[in-house]
C-alpha positions in Angstrom: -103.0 -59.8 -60.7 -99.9 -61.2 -61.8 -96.5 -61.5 -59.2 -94.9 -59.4 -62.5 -97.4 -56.8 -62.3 -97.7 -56.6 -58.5 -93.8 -56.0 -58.7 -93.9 -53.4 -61.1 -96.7 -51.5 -59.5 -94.7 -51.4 -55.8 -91.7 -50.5 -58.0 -93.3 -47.2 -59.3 -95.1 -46.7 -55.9 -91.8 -46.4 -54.3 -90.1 -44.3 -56.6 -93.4 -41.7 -56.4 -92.8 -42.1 -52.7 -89.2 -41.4 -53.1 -89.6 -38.3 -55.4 -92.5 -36.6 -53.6 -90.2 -36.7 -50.2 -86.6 -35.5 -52.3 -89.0 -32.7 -53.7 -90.5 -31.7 -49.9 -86.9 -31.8 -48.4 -85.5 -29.4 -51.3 -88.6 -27.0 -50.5 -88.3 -26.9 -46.8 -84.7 -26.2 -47.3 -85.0 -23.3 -49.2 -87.7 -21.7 -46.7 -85.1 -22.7 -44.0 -82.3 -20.7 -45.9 -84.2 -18.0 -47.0 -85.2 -17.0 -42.9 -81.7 -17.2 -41.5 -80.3 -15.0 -44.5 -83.1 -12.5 -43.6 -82.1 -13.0 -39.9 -78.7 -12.0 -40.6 -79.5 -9.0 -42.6 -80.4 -9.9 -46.0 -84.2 -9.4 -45.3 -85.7 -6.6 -47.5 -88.6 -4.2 -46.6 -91.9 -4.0 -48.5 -90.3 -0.7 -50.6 -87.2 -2.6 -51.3 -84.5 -1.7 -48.0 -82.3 -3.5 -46.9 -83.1 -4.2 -43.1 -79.4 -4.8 -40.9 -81.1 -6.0 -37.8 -83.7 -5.0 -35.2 -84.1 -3.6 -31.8 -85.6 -1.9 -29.4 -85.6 2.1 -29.7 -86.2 2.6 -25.9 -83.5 0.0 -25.2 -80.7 0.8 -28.1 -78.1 -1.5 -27.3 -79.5 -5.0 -27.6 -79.8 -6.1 -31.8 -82.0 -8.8 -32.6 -81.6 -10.9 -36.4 -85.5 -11.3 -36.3 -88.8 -8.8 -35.9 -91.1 -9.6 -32.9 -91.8 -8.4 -29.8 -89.1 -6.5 -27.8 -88.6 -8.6 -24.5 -87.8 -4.8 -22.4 -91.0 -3.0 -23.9 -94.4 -3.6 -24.6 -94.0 -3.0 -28.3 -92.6 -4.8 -31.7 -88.9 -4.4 -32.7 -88.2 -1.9 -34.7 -85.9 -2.4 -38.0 -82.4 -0.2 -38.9 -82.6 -0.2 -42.8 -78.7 -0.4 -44.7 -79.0 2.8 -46.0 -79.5 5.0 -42.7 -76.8 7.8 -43.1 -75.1 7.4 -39.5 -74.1 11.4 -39.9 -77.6 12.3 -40.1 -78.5 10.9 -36.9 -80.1 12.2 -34.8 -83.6 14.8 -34.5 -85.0 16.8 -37.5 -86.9 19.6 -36.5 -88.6 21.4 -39.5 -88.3 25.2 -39.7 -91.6 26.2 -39.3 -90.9 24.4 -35.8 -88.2 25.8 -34.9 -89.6 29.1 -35.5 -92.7 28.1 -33.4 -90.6 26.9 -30.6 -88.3 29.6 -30.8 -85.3 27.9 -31.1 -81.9 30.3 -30.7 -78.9 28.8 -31.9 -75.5 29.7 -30.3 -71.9 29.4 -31.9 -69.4 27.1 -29.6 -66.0 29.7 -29.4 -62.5 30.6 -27.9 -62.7 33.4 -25.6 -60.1 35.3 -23.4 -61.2 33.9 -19.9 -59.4 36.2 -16.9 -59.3 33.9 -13.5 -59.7 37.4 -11.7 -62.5 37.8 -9.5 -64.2 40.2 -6.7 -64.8 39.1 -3.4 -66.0 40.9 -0.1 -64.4 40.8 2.9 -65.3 42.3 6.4 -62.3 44.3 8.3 -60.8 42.8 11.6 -58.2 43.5 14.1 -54.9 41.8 12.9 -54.5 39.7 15.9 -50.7 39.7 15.3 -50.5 43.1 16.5 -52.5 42.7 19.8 -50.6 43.7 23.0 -51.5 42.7 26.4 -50.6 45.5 29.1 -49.9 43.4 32.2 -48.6 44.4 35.9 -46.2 41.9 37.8 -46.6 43.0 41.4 -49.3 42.6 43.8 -51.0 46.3 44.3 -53.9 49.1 43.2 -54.9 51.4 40.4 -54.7 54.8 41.7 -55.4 56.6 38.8 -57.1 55.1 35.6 -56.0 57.2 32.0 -57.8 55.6 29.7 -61.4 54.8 31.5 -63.5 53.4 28.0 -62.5 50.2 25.6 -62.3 51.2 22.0 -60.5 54.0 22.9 -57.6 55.3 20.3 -54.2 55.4 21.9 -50.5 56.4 20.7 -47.5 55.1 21.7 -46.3 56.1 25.1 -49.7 57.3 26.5 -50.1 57.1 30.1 -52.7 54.4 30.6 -52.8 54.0 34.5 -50.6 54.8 38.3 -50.0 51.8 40.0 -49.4 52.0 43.6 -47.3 48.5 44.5 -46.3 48.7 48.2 -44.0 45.5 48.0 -41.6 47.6 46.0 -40.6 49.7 48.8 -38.8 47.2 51.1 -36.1 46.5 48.1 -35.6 49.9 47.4 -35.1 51.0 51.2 -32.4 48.2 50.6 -30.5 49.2 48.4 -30.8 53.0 49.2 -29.6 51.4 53.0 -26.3 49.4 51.3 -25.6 52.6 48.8 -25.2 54.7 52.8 -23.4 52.4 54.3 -20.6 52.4 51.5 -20.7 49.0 50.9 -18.8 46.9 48.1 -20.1 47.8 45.3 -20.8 44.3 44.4 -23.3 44.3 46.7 -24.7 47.3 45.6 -25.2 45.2 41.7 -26.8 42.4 43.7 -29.3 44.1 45.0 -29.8 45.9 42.0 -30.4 42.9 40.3 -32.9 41.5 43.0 -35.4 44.4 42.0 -35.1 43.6 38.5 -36.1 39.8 39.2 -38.9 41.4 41.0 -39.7 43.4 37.7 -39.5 46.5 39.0 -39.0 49.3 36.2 -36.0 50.6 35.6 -37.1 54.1 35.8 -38.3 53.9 39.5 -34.6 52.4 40.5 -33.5 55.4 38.8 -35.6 58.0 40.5 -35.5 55.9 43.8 -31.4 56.4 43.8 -31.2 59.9 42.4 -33.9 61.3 45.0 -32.8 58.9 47.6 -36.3 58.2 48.6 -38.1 54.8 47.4 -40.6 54.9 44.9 -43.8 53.3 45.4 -46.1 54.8 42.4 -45.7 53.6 39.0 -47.1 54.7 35.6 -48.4 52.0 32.9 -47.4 53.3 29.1 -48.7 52.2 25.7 -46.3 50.3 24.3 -47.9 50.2 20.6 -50.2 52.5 19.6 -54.0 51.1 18.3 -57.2 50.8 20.2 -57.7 49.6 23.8 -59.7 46.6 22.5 -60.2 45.4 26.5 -60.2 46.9 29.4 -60.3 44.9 32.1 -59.8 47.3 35.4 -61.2 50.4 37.0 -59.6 53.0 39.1 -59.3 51.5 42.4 -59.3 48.3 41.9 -56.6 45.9 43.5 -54.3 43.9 40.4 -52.2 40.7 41.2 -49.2 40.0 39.6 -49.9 38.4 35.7 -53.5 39.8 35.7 -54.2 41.6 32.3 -55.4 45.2 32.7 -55.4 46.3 28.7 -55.4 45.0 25.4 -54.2 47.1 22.7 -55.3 46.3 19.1 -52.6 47.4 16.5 -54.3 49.5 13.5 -51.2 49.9 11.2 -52.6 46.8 9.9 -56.0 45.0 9.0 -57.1 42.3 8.1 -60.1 41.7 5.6 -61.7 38.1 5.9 -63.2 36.6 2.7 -65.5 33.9 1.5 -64.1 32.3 -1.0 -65.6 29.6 -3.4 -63.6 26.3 -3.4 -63.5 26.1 -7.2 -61.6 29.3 -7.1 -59.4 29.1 -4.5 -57.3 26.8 -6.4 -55.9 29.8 -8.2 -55.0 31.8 -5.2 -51.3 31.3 -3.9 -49.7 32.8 -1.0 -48.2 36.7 -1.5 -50.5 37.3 -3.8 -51.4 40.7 -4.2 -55.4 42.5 -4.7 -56.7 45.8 -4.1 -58.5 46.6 -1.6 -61.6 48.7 -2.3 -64.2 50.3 0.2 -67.3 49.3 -0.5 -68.8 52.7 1.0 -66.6 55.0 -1.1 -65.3 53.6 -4.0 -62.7 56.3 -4.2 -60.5 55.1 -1.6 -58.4 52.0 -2.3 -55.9 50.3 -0.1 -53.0 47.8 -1.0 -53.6 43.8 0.3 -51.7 40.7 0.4 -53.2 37.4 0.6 -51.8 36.0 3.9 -53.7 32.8 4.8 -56.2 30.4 2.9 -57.7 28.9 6.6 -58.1 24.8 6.2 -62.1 25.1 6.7 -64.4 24.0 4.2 -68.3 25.6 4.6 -70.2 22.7 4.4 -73.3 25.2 3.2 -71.9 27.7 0.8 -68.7 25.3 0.0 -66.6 28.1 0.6 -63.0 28.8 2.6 -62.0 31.7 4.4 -59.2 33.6 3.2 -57.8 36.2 5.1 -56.0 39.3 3.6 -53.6 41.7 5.0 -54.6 45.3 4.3 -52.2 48.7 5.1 -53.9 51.2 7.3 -51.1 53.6 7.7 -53.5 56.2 7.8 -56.4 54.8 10.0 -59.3 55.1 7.7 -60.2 51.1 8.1 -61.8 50.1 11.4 -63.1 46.8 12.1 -66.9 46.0 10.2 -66.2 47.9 7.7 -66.6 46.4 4.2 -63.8 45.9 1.3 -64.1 44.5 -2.4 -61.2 42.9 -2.3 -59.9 42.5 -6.2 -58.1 39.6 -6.9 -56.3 39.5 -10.2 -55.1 36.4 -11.8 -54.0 35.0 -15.3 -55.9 34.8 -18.2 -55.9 32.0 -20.6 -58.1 31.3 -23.8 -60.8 28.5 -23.6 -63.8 27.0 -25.5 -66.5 28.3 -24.0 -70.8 28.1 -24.7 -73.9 29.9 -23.3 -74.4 27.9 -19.5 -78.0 27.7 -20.6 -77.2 25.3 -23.4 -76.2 22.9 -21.1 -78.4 19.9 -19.9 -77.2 18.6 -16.7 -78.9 15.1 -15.7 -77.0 13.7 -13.1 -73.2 12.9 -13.8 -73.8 13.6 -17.7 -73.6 17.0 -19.4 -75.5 17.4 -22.8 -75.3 20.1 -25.2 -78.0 20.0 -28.6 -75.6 20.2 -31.5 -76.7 21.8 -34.9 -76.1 19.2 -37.6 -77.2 21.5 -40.4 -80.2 22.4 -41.8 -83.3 20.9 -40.0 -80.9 17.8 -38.0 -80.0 17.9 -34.5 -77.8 15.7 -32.2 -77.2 15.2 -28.3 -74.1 15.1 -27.4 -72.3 14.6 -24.6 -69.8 17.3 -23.2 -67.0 17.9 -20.6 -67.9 20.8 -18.7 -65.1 22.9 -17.0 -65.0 26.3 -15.4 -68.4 28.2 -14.6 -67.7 31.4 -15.9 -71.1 33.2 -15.2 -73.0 33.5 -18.6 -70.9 30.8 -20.0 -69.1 27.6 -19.2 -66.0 26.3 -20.2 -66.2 23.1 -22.1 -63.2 20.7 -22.4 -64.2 18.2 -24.3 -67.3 17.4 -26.8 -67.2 20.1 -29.3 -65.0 22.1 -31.6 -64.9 25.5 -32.3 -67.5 26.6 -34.7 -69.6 24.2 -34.2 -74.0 25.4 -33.5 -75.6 24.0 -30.3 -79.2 25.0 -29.2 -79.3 28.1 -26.4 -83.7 27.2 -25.8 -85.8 24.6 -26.6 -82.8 22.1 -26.4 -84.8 20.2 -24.1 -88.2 19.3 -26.5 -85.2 18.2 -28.9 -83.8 16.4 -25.8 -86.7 14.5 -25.2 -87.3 13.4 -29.0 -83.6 12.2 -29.0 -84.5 10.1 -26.2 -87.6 8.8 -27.6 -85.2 7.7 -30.9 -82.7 6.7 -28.4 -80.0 8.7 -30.0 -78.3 9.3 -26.3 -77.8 5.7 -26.2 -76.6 4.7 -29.5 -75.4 7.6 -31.9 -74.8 5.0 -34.5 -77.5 4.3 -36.1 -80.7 6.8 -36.9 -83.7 4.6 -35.4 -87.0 4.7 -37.1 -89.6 5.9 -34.6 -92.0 3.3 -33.4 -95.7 3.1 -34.9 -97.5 3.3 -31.7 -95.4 6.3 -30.2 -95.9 10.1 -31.6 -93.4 12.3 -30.3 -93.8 15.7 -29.8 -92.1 17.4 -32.5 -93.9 15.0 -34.9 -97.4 16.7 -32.8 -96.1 19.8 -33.4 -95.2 19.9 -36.9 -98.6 17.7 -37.7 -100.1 20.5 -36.3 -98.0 23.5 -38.1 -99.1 22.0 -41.3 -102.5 21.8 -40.5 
């Protein structure tokens, strides 16, 4: 072959050469372009949706640009298509469902809530009132009065005669100085002496008018109640300071309460509540809340309160039983059934009525427990529908769409997972 020829033939070879690899570069390119626009959201489904990204229903919050394998779950990715209504998301439950599961429906609402509450409360002695009957000289009961505790008494009742021997040498004394016709401020001293020594009054008296000392000695009530001790028996030798009664008052009661903690918050000091007996509802007595003691039940996680009740006429004795109404303000709040409340752990979630056949967990601020209801402060609106039964088969599909942990988006179920309402309405139909 000819050096011209050979020339022209490497020529045409390289340029072939040349082409073919301009060509290949263009088409991998374009392959190359067309996957990252997909990745980024540009990729289309089989029936023509537009796919935003990926991820992982059971583990909402990651988003992947790619389908594959979810690196949390044993399962593929799962796409979020463009036109996914975000106000839609959530569960649909089909009516013939709902009326198989027997869904009730209650309407979220403002209701006149009273802070006012019962509470029982067992009668004690007011301790303020006790009154401790003491004798100051060294001697013996000679006569005993009042011989059994629990015993009503009234003011100035005779209780006991106490026979105190040590009395007499200061009265001979000054019976001795008053003969003699001493100065009379002599006479004052030793007057004074025997009051040191606590002797009554009334036996100097009767000791100077008689002229003859006066060894015997009665003990009166000096309140009158019920001898809540007795502590001596006729006969019996008493030291000075030793307690022989103790009188419990009975003008006034107390009533001691249980009260929860999330209620005492509204009680104050003064307050006011009547005072009902719990054996006869007819009679009612006037009360004061007194003291709040600083005591928390580690149990019931309640603190006592202790009331003040009038027993002018004597009908309350300690044991006895009160209903102790407390009356406070009331206020308006948005309230719901308590039963349409899912508690899991530190989260509160009510099933929200979306309209139609859609429902949507939501979480919720719960406030006062108010028996039936609760007291919600933040999550809903008034008027709004939440699920009173079966919230928690709704519950349980929301989780499986993982609508608790992104609300954003409406997922599309996974291929290999069935959820329950899907069972149950595949089974309605069939």
């Amino acid at each position: 072959m000819k050096p011209a020829h050979l020339t022209a033939l490497l020529v045409v070879i390289g340029v072939v050469l040349a082409g073919g690899g301009f060509f290949l570069g263009q088409h991998t390119s374009k392959k190359s372009m067309s996957s990252e626009t997909g990745g980024t959201g540009d990729t289309s489904s089989p029936d023509g949706r537009k796919v935003l990204y990926w991820h992982d229903p059971m583990v909402p919050g990651p988003r992947f640009d790619k389908p594959g394998k979810s690196p949390f779950m044993d399962m593929q990715l799962v796409p979020v298509y463009a036109d996914s209504d975000p106000s839609t998301a959530g569960v649909k439950v089909s009516p013939a469902v709902q009326q198989n599961l027997g869904i009730r429906y209650a309407t979220v609402r403002r209701a006149e809530v009273s802070s006012s509450f019962d509470a029982i409360g067992a009668v004690q002695f007011d301790e303020r009132l006790n009154v401790a009957v003491q004798t100051r000289v060294a001697g013996y009961v000679e006569h005993l009065a009042v011989r059994a505790p629990m015993e009503r008494i009234r003011k100035g009742q005779v209780l006991a005669t106490i026979f105190a021997p040590d009395w007499l040498g200061p009265q001979n004394e000054l019976l001795a100085l008053k003969r003699s016709g001493v100065s009379p401020d002599l006479i004052a001293a030793a007057r004074e002496r025997m009051r040191a020594m606590s002797i009554p009054a009334d036996l100097i008296r009767r000791s100077e008018e008689t002229g003859i000392a006066q060894a015997r000695f009665t003990l009166s009530a000096p309140t009158g109640g019920v001898v809540a001790d007795l502590a001596v028996r006729e006969g019996v030798a008493v030291t000075p300071g030793m307690t022989l009664f103790r009188i419990a008052g009975l003008d006034k009661v107390w009533a001691v309460a249980e009260i929860p903690e999330v209620q005492v918050v509204t009680l104050r000091r003064g307050q006011k509540v009547k005072a009902v007996l719990q054996a006869d509802a007819s009679q009612t007595f006037e009360g004061e809340l007194k003291e709040i003691l600083p005591e928390v039940s580690s149990n019931t996680r309640t603190l006592k309160a202790r009331f003040e009740v009038d027993n002018k006429d004597g009908k309350l004795t300690p044991g006895m039983l009160l209903r102790l109404q407390v009356a406070g303000p009331t206020s308006t709040r948005l309230v719901v059934p308590a039963e349409a409340v899912i508690r899991t752990g530190k989260r509160a979630v009510v099933i929200v009525r979306k309209g139609g056949d859609a429902f949507e967990p939501r979480d919720v601020s719960p406030g006062m427990d108010l028996g039936d209801n609760i007291e919600v402060v933040q999550g809903l609106s008034e008027g709004e529908e939440v699920v009173a039964s079966g919230q928690f088969l709704i519950d349980s599909e929301a989780r499986l769409r993982s609508v608790l942990g992104s609300m954003s988006a409406s997922a599309a179920p996974p291929a290999a997972a069935t959820s329950s309402v899907q069972r149950l309405q595949s089974g309605t139909k069939q």
